[in-house]
N, C-alpha and C positions, 0 to 999 in steps of 0.2 A: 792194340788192346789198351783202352786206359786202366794205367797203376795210379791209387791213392794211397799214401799213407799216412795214417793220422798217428799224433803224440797225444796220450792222453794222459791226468794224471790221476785217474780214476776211475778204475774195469767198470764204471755206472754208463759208461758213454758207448761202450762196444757194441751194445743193444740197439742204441738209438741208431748209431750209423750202421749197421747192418739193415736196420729195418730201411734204414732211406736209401741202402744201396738196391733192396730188392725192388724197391718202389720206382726209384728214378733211375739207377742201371745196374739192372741184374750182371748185363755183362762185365763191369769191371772187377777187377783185381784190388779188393781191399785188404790193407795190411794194418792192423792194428797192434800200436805196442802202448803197453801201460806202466808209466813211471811215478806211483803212489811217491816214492822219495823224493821225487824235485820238488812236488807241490810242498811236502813238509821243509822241506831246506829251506823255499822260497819263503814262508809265514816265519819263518824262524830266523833267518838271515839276510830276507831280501833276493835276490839275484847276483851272488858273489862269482868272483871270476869261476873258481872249479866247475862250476852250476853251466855257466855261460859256454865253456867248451866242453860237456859233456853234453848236453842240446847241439851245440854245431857240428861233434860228431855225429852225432846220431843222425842230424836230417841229413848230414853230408853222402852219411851211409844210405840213406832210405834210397826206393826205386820208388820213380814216379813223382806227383805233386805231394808234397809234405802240407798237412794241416795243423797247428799243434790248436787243441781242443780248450788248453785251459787259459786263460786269461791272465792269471797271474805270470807266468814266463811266456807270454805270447811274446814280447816286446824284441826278448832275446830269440826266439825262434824269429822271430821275423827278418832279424838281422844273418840270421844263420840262413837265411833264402826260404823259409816256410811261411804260408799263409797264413795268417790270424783266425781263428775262427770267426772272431766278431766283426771284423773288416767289414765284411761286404755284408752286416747286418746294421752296422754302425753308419757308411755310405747310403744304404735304404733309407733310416731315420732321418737323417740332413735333407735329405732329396723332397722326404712330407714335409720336413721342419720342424720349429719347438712351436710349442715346449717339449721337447720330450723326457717323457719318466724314462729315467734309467735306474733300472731293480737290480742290484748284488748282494750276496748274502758273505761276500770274504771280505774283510779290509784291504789286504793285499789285491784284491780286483780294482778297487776304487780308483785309483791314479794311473792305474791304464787305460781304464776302458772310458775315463773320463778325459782323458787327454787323444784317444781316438775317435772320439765322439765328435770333440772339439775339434781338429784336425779335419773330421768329415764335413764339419759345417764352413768352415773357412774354406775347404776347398771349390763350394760350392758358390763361396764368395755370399756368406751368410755371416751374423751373428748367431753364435752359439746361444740355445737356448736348452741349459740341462736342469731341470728335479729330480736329484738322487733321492732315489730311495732305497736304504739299507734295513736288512730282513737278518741282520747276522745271528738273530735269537731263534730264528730254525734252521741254522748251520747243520746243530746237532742233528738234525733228524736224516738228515742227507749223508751225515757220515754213518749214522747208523744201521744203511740200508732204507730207511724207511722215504721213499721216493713218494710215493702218492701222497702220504702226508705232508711230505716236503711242500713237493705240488701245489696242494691243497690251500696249505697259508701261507703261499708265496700268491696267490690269488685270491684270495681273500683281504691280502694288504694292499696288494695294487685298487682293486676294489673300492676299498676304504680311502687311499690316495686320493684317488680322480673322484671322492665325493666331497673333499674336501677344496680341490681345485683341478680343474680340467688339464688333459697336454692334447696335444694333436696325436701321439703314440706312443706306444710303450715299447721301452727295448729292452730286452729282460737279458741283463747283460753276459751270462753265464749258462754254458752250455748243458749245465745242470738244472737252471732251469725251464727247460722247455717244456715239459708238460704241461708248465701251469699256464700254456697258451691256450689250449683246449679246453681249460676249464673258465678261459672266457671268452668264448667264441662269443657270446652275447654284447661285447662291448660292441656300441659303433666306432671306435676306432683301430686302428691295424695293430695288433701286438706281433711284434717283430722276434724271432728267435732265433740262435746263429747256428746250429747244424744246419738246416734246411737251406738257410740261403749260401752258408759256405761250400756247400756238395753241388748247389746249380749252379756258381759261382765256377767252380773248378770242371765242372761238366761243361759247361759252356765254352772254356778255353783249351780244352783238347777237344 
């Protein structure tokens, strides 16, 4: 029986991965725990030792493949044996190539998922090609519950981006925001988002 357990730091995520467990495996064992306090400690502090060995117990404790969902302490969960969420969305992006748009709406996301972006493209034996693009002025809405909105003009900006200059894809760096994928299914190019590919990702390897 495949076990997953995901790190989140934000009971917004529980939904998403439930839906994608029914979709692509009803049968596993999903364990979801949510730690709203490390994301705060991380924007306040960075990633300080306490931080780091309270993430390595926990995945040490988890049963099954460990996901941690947020971006900003993916780095240190990684190190503690958990998968990234954006990993195997960040490896997607390299594999089309750039330019690609990368959308975050935390600052604290920024130097991670830009330094794994990078990483995916060297690995491919590429030059990096990244267009950040930061949305951190509808943070607010996302902490407020208010998701579709969020959504909404987290797609509406990328929109705007790619009228100003083209990428080959978009990788919407944060697992918050994926809905705003569906709201542009009309692009011709791939918009890339890391639940979906981190769960076939982990499916695939049990």
């Amino acid at each position: 029986m495949t076990k997953i357990t995901l790190l989140h730091t934000s009971d917004a995520h529980v939904p998403t991965f439930k839906a994608l467990q029914d979709r692509l495996a009803p049968e596993a064992i999903l364990v979801q725990i949510v730690r709203k306090d490390w994301l705060k400690q991380a924007q306040k502090h960075g990633v300080p030792d306490k931080l780091r060995r309270d993430i390595a117990a926990t995945v040490d404790a988890a049963e099954g493949t460990v996901i941690c969902t947020c971006t900003t302490i993916g780095a240190a969960a990684a190190k503690a044996g958990a998968i990234r969420v954006d990993a195997p969305m960040m490896d997607q992006a390299a594999r089309i190539g750039g330019p690609v748009l990368m959308v975050y709406a935390l600052k604290s996301t920024e130097t991670p998922s830009t330094e794994l972006l990078e990483a995916a493209f060297h690995a491919q034996g590429k030059d990096a090609e990244i267009r950040a693009l930061f949305c951190g002025e509808f943070w607010p809405l996302f902490e407020a519950g208010e998701h579709e909105a969020f959504a909404a003009c987290i797609a509406g900006a990328v929109r705007h981006a790619l009228t100003e200059e083209p990428a080959a894809c978009v990788a919407l760096a944060q697992a918050s925001m994926a809905g705003a994928a569906v709201l542009l299914s009309e692009l011709d190019i791939p918009v890339l988002t890391s639940p979906k590919q981190a769960m076939l990702t982990v499916l695939d390897k049990t």
